[in-house]
PDB file of N, CA, C and O in Angstrom, chain B, residues numbered from 101:
ATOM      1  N   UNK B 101      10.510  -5.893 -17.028  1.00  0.00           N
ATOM      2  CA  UNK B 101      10.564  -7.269 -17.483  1.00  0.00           C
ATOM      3  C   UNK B 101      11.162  -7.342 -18.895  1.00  0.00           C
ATOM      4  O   UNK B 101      11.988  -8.188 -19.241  1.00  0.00           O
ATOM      5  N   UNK B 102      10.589  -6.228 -19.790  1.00  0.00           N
ATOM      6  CA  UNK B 102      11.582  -6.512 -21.228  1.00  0.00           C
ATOM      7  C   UNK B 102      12.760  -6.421 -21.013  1.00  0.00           C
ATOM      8  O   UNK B 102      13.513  -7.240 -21.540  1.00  0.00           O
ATOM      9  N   UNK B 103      13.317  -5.307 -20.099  1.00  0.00           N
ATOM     10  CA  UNK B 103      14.639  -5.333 -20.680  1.00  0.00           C
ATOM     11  C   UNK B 103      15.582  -6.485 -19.536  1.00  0.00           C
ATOM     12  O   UNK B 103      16.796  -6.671 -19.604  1.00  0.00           O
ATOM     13  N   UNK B 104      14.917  -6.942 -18.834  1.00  0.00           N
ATOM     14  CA  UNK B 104      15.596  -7.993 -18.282  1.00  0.00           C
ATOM     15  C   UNK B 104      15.407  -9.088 -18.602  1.00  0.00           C
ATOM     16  O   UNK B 104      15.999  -9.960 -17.965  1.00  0.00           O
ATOM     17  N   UNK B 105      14.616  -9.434 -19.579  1.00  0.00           N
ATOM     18  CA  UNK B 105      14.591 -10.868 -20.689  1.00  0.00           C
ATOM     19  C   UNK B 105      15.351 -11.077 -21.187  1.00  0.00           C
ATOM     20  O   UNK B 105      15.186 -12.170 -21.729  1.00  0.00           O
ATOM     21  N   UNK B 106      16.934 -10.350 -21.565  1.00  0.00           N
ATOM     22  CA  UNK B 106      17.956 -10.932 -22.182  1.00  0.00           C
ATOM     23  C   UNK B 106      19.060 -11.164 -21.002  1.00  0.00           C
ATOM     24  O   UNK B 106      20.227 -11.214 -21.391  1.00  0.00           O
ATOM     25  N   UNK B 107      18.817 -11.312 -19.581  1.00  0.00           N
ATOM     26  CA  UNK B 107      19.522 -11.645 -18.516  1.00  0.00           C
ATOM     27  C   UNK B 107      19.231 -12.995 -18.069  1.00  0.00           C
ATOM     28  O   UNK B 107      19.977 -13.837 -17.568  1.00  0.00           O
ATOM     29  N   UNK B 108      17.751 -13.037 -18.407  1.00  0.00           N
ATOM     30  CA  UNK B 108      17.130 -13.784 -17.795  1.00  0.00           C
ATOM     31  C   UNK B 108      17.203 -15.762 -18.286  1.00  0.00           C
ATOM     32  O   UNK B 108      17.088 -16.128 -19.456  1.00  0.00           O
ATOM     33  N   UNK B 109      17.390 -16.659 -17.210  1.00  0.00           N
ATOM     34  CA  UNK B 109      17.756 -18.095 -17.609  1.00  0.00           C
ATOM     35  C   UNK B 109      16.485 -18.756 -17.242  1.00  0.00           C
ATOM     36  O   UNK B 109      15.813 -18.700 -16.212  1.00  0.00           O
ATOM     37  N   UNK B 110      16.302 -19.516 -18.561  1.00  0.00           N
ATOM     38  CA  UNK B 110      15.109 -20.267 -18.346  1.00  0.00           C
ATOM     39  C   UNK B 110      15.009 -21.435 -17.344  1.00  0.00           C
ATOM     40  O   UNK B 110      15.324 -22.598 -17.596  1.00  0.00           O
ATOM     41  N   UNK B 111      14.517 -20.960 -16.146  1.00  0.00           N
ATOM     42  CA  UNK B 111      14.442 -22.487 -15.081  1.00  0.00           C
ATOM     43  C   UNK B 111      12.705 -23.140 -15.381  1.00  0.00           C
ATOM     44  O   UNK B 111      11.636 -22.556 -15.205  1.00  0.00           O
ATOM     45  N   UNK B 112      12.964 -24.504 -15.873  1.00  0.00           N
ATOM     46  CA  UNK B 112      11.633 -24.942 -15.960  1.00  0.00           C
ATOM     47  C   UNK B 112      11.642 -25.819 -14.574  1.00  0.00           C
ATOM     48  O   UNK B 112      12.605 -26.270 -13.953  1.00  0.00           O
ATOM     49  N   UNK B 113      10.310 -25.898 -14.319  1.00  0.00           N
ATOM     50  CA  UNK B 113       9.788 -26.643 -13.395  1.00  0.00           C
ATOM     51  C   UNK B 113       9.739 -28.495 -13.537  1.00  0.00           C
ATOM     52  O   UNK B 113       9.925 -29.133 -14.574  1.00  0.00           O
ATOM     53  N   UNK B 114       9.474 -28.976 -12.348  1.00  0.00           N
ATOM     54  CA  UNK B 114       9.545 -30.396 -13.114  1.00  0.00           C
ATOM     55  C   UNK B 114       8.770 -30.801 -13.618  1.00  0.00           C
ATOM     56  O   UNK B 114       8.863 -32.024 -13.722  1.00  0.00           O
ATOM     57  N   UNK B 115       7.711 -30.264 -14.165  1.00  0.00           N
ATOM     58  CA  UNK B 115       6.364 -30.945 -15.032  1.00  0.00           C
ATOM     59  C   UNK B 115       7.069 -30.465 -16.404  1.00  0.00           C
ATOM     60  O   UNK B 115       7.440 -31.237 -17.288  1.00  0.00           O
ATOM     61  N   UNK B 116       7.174 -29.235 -16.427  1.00  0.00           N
ATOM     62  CA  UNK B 116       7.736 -29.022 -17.805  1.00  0.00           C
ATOM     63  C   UNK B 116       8.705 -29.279 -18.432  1.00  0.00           C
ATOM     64  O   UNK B 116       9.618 -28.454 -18.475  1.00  0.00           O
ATOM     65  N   UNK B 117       8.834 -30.932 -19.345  1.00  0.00           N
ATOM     66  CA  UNK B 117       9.721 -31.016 -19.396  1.00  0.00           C
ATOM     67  C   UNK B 117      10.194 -30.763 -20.924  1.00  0.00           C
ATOM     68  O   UNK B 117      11.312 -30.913 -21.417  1.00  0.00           O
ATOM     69  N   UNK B 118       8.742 -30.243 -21.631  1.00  0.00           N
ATOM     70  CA  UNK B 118       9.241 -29.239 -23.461  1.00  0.00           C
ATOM     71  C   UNK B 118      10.354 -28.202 -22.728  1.00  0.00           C
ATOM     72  O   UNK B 118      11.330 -28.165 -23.476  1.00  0.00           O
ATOM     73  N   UNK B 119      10.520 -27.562 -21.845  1.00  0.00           N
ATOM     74  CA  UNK B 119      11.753 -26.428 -21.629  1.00  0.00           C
ATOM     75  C   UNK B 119      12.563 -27.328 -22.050  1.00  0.00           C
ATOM     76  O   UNK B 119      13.256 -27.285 -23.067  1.00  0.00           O
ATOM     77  N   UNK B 120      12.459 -28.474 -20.975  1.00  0.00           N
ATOM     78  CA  UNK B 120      14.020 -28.716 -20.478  1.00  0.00           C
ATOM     79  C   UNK B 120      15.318 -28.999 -22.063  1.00  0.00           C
ATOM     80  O   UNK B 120      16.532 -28.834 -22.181  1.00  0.00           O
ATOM     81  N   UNK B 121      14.427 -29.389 -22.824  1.00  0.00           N
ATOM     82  CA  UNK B 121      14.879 -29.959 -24.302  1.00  0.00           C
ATOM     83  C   UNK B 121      14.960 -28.856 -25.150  1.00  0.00           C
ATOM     84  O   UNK B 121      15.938 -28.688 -25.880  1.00  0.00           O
ATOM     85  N   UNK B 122      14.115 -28.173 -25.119  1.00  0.00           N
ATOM     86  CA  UNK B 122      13.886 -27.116 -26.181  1.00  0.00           C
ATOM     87  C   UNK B 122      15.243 -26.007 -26.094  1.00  0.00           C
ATOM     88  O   UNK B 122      15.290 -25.609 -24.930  1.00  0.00           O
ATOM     89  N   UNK B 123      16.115 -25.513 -26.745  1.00  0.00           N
ATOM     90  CA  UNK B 123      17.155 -24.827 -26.527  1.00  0.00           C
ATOM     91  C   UNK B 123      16.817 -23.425 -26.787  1.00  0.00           C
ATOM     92  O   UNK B 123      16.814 -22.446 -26.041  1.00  0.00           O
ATOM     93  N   UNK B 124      16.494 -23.586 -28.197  1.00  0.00           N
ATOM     94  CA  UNK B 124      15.717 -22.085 -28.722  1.00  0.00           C
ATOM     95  C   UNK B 124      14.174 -21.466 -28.567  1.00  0.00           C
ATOM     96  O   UNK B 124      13.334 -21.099 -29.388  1.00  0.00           O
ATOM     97  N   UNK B 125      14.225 -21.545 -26.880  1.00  0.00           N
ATOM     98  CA  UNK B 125      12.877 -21.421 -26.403  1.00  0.00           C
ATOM     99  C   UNK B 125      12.891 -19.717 -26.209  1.00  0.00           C
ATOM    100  O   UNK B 125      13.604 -19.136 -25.392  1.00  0.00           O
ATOM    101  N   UNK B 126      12.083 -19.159 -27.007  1.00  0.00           N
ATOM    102  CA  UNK B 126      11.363 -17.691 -26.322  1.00  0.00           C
ATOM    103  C   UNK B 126      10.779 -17.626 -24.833  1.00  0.00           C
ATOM    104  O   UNK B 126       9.881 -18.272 -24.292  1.00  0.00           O
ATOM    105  N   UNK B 127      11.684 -16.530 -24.336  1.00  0.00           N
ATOM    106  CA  UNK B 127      11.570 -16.096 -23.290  1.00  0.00           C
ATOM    107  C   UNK B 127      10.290 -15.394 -23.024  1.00  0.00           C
ATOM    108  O   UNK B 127      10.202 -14.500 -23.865  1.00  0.00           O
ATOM    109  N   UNK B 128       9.613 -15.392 -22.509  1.00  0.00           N
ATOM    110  CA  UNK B 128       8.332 -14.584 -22.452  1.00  0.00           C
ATOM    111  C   UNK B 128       8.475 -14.261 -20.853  1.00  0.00           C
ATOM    112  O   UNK B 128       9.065 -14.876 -19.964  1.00  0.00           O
ATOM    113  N   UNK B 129       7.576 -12.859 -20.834  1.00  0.00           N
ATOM    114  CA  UNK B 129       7.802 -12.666 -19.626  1.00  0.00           C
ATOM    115  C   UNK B 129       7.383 -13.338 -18.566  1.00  0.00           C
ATOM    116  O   UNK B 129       8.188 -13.358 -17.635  1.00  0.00           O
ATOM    117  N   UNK B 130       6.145 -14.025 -18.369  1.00  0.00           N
ATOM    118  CA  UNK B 130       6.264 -14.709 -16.905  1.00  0.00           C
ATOM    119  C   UNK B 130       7.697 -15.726 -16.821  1.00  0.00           C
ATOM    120  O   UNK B 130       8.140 -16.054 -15.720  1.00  0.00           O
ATOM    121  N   UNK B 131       8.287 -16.132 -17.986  1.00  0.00           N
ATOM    122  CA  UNK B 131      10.033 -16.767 -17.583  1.00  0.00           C
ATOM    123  C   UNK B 131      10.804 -15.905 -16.967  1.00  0.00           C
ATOM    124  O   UNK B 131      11.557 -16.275 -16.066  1.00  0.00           O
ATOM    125  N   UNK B 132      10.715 -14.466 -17.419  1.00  0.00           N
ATOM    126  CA  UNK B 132      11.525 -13.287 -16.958  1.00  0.00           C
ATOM    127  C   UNK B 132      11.278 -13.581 -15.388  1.00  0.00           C
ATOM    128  O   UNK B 132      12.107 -13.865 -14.524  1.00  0.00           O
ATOM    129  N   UNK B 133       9.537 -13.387 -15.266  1.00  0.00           N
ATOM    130  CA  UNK B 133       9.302 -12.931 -13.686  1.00  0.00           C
ATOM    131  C   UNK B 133       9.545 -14.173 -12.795  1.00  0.00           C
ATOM    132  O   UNK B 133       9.427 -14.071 -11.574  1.00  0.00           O
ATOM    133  N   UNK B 134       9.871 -15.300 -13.361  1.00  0.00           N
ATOM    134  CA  UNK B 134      10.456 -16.304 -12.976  1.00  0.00           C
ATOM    135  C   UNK B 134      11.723 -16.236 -12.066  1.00  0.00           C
ATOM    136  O   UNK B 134      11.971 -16.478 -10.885  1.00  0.00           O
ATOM    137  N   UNK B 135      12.358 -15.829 -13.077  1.00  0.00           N
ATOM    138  CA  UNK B 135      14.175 -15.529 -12.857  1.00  0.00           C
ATOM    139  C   UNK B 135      14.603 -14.764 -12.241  1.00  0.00           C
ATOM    140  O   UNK B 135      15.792 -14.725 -11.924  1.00  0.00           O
ATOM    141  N   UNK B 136      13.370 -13.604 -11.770  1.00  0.00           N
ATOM    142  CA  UNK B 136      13.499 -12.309 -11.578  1.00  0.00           C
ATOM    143  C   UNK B 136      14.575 -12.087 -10.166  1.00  0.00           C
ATOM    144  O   UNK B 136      15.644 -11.484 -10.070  1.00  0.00           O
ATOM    145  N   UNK B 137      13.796 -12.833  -9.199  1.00  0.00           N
ATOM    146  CA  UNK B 137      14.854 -12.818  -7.956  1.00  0.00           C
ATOM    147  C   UNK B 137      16.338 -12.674  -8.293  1.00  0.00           C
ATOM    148  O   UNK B 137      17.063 -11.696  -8.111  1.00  0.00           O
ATOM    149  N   UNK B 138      16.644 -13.939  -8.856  1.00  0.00           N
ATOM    150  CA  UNK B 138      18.297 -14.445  -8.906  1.00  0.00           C
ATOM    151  C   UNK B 138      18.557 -12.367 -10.159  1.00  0.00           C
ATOM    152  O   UNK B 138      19.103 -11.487  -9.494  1.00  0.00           O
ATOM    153  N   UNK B 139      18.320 -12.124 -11.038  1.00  0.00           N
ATOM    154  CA  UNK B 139      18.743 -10.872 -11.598  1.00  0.00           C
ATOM    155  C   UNK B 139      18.787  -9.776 -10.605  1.00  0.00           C
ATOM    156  O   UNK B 139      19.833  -9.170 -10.377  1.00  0.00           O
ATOM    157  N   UNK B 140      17.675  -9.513 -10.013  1.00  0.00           N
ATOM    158  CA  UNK B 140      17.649  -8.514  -8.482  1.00  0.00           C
ATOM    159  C   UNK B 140      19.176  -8.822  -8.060  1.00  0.00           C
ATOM    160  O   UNK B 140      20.189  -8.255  -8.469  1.00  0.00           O
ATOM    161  N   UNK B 141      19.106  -9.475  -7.482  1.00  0.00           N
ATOM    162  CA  UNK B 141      20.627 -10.202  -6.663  1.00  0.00           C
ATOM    163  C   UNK B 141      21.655  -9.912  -7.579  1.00  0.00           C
ATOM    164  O   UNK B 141      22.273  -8.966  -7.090  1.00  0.00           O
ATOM    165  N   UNK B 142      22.235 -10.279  -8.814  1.00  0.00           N
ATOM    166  CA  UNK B 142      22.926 -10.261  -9.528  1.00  0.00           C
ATOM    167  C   UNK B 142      23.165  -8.765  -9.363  1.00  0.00           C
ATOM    168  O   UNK B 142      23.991  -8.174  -8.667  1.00  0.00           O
ATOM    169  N   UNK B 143      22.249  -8.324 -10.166  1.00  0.00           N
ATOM    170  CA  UNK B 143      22.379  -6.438 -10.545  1.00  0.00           C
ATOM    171  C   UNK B 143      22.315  -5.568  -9.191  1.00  0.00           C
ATOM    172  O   UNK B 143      22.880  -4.486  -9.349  1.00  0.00           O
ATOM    173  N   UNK B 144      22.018  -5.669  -8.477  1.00  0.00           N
ATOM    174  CA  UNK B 144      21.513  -4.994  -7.102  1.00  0.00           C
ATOM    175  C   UNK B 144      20.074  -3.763  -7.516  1.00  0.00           C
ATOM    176  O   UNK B 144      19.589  -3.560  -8.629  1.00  0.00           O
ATOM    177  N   UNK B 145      19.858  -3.407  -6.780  1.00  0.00           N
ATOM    178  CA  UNK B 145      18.939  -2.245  -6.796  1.00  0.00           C
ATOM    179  C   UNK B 145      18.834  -0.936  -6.150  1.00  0.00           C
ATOM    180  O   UNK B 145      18.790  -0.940  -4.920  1.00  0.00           O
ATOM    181  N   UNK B 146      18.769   0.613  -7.004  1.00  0.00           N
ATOM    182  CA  UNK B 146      19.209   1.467  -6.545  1.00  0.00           C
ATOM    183  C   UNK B 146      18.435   2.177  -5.373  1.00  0.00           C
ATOM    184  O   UNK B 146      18.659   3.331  -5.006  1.00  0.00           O
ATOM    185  N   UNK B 147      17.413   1.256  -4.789  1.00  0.00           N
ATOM    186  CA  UNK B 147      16.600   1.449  -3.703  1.00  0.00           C
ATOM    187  C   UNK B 147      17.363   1.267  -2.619  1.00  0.00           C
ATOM    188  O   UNK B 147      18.104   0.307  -2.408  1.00  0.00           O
ATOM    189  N   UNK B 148      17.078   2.696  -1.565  1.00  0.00           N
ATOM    190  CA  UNK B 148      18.155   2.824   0.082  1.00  0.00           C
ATOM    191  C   UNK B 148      17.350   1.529   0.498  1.00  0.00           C
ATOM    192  O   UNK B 148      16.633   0.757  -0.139  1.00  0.00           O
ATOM    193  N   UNK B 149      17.815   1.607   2.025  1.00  0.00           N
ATOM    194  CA  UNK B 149      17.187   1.071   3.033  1.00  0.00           C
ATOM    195  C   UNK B 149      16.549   1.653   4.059  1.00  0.00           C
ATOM    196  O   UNK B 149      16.983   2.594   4.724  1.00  0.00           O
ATOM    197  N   UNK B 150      15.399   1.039   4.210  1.00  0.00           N
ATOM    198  CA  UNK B 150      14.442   2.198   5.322  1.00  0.00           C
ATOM    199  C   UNK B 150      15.490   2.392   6.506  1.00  0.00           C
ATOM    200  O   UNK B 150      16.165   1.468   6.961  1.00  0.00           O
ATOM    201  N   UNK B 151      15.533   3.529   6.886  1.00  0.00           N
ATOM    202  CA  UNK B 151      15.717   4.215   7.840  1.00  0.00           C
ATOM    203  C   UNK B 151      14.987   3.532   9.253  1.00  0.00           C
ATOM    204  O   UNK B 151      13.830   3.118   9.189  1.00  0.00           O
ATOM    205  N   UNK B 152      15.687   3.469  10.375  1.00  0.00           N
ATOM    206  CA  UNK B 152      14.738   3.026  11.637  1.00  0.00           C
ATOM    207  C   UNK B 152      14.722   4.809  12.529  1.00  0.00           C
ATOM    208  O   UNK B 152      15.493   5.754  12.695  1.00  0.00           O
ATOM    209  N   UNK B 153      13.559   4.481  12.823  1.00  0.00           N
ATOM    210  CA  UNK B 153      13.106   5.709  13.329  1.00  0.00           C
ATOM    211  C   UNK B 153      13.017   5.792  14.706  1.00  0.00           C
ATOM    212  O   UNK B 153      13.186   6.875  15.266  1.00  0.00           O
ATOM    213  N   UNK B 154      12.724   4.578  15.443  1.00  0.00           N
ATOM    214  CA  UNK B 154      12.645   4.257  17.115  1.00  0.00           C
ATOM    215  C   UNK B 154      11.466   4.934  17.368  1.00  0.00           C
ATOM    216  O   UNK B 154      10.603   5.195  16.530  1.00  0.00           O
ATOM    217  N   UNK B 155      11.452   5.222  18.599  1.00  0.00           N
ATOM    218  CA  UNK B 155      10.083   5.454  18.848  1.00  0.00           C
ATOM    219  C   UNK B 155      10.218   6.972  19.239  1.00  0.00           C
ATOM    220  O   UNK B 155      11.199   7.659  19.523  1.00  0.00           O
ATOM    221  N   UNK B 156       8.667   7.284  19.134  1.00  0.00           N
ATOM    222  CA  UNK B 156       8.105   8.898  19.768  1.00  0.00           C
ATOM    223  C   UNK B 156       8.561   9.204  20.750  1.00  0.00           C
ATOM    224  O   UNK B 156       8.919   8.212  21.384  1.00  0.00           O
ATOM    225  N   UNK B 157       8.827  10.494  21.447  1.00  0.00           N
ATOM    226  CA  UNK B 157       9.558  11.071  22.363  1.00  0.00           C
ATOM    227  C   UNK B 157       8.145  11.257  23.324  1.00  0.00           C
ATOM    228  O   UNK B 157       8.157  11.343  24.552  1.00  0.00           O
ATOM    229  N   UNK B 158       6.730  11.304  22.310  1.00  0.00           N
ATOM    230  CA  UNK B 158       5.743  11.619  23.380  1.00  0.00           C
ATOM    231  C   UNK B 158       5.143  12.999  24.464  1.00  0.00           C
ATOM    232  O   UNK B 158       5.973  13.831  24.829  1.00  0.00           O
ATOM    233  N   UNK B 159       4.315  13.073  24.715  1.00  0.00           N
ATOM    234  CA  UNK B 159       4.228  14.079  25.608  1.00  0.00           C
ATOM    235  C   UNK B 159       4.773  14.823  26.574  1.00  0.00           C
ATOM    236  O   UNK B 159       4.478  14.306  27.651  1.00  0.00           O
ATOM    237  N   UNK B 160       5.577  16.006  26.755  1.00  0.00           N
ATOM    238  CA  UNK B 160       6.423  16.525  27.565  1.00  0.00           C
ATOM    239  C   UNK B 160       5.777  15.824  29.380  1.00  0.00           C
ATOM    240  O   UNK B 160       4.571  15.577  29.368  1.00  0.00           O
ATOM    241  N   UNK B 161       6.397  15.585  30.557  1.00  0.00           N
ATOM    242  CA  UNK B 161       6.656  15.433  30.944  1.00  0.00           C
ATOM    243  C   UNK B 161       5.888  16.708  31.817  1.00  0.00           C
ATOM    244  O   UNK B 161       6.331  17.850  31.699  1.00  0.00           O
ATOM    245  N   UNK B 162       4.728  16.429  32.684  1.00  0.00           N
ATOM    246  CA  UNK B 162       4.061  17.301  33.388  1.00  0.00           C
ATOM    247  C   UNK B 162       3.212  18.569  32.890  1.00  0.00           C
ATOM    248  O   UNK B 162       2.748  19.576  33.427  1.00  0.00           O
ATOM    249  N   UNK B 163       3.245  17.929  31.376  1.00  0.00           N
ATOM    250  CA  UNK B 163       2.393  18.667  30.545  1.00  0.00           C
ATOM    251  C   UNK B 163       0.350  18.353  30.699  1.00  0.00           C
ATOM    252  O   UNK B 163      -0.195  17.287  30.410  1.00  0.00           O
ATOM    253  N   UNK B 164      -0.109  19.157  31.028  1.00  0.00           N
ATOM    254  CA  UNK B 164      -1.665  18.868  31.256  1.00  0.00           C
ATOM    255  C   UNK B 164      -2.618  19.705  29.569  1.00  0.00           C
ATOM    256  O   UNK B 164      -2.678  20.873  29.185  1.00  0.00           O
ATOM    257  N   UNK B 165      -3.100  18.625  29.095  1.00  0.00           N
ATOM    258  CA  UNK B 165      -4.187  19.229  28.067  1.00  0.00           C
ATOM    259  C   UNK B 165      -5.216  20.107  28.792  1.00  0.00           C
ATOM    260  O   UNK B 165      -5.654  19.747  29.885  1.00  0.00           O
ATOM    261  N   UNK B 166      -5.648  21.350  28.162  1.00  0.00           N
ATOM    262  CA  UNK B 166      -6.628  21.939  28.256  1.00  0.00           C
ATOM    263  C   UNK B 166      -7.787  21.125  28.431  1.00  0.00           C
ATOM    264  O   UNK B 166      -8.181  20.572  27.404  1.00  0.00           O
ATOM    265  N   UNK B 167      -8.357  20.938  29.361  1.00  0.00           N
ATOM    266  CA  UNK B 167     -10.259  20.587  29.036  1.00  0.00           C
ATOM    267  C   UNK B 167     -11.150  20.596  27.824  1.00  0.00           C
ATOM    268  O   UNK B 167     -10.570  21.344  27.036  1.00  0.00           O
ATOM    269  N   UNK B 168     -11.952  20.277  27.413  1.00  0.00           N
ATOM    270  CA  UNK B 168     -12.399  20.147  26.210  1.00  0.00           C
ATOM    271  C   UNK B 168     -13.960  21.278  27.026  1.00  0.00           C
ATOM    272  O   UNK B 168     -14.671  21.112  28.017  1.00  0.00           O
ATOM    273  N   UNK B 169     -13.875  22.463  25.848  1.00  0.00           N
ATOM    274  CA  UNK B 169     -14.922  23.364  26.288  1.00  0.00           C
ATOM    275  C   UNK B 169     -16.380  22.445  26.326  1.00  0.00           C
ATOM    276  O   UNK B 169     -16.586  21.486  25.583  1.00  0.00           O
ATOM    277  N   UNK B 170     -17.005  22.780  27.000  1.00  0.00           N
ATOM    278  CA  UNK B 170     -18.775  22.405  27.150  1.00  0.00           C
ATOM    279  C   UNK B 170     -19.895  22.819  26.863  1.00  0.00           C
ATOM    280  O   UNK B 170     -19.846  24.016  27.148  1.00  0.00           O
ATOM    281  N   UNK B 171     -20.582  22.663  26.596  1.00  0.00           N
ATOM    282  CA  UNK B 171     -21.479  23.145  25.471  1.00  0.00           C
ATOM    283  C   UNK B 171     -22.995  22.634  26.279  1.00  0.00           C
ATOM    284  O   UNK B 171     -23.015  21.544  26.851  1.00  0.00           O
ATOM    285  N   UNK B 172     -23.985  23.353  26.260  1.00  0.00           N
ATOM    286  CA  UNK B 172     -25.264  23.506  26.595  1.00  0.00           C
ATOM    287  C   UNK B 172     -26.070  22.257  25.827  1.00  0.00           C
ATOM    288  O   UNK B 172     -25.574  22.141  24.706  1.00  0.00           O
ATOM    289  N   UNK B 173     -26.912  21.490  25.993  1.00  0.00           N
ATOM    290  CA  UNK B 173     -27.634  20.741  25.127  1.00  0.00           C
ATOM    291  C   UNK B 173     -28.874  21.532  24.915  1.00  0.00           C
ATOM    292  O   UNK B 173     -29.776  21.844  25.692  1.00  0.00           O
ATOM    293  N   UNK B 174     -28.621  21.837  23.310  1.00  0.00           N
ATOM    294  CA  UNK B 174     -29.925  22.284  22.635  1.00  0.00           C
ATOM    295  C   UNK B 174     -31.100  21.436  22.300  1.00  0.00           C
ATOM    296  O   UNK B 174     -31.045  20.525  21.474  1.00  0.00           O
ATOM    297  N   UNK B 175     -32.428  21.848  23.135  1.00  0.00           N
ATOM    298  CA  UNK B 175     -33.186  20.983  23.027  1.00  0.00           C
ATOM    299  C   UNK B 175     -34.283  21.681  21.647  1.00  0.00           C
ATOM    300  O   UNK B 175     -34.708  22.836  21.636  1.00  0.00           O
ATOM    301  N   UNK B 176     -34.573  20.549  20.503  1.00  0.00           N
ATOM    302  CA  UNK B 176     -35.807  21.779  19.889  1.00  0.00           C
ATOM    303  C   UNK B 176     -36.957  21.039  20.511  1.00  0.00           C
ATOM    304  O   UNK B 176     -37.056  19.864  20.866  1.00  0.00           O
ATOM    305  N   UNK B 177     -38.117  22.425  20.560  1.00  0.00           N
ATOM    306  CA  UNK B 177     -39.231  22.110  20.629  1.00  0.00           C
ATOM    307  C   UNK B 177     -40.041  21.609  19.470  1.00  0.00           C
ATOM    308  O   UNK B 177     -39.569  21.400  18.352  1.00  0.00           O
ATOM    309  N   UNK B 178     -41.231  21.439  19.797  1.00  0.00           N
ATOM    310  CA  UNK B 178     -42.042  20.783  18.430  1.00  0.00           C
ATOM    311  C   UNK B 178     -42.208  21.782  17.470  1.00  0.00           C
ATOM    312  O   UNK B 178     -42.082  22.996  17.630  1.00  0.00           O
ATOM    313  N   UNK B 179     -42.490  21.193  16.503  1.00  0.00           N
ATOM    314  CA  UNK B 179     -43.488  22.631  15.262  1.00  0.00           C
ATOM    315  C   UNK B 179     -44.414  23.122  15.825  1.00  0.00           C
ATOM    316  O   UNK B 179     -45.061  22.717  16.790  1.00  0.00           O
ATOM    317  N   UNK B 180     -44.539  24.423  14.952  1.00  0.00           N
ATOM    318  CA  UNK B 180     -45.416  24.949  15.184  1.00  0.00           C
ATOM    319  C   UNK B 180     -46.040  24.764  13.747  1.00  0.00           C
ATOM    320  O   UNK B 180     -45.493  24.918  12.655  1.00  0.00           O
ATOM    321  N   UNK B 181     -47.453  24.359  14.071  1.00  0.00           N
ATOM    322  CA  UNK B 181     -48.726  24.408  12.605  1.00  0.00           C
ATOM    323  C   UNK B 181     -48.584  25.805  11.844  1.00  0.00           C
ATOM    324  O   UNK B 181     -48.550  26.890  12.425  1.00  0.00           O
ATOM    325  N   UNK B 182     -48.502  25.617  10.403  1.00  0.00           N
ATOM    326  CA  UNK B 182     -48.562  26.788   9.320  1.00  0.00           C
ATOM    327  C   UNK B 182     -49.715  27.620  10.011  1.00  0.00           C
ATOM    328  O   UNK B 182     -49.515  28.778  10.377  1.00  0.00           O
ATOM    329  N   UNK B 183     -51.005  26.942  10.185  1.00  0.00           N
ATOM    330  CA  UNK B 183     -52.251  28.129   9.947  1.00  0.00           C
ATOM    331  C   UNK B 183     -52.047  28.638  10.974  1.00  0.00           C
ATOM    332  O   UNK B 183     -52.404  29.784  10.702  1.00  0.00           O
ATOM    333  N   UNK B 184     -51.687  28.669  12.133  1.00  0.00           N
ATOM    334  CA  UNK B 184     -51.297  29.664  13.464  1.00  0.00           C
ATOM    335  C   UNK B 184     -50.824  30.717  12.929  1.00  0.00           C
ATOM    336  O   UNK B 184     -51.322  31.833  13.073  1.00  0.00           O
ATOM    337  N   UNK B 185     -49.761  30.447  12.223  1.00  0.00           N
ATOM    338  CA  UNK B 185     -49.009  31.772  11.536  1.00  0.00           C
ATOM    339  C   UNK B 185     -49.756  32.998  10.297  1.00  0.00           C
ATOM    340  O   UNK B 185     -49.372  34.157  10.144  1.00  0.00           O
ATOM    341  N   UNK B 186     -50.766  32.382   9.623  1.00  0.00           N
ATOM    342  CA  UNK B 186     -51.185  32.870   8.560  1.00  0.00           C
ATOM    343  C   UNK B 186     -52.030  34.343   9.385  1.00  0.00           C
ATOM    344  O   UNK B 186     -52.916  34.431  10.235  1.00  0.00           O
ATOM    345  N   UNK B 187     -51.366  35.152   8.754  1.00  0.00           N
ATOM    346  CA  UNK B 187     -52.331  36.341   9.245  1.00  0.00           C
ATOM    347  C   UNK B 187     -53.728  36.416   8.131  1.00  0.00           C
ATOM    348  O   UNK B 187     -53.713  35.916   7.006  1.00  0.00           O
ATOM    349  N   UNK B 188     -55.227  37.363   8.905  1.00  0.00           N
ATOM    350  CA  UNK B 188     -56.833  36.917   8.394  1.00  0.00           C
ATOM    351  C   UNK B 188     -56.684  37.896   7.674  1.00  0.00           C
ATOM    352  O   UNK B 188     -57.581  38.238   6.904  1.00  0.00           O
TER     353      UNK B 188
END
């Protein structure tokens, strides 16, 4: 935004009409970010253009996933009480 404040043309809105008169008006930046479009355009920008990619080619063609391995359900049993364990 600074250094495009000396590109930048003051467009006031129609309420504001101190711009419209005022000649030696300071630019401040929300005027910059105002203007900003029309300078984009003017100067261009050294940003490519996205690339189109189309779509995924996807899963080969009579290809089968492995099964997902299976697994036992571990059941726990209850506690067992401390004093069972305590040797006399």
């Amino acid at each position: 935004m600074w250094a495009a404040r000396k590109l930048a043309v003051v467009l006031p809105r129609d309420w504001e009409q101190y711009l419209k008169t005022n000649k030696s008006i300071k630019i401040t930046p929300s005027l910059v970010q105002r203007d900003f479009s029309r300078i984009i355009t003017t100067l261009g920008t050294f940003a490519k253009f996205p690339k189109r990619r189309g779509f995924s080619s996807g899963r080969i063609k009579g290809y089968k996933k492995a099964p997902r391995t299976r697994h036992d359900v571990i059941k726990k049993g209850s506690k067992k009480s401390t004093e069972n364990l305590k040797a006399p």
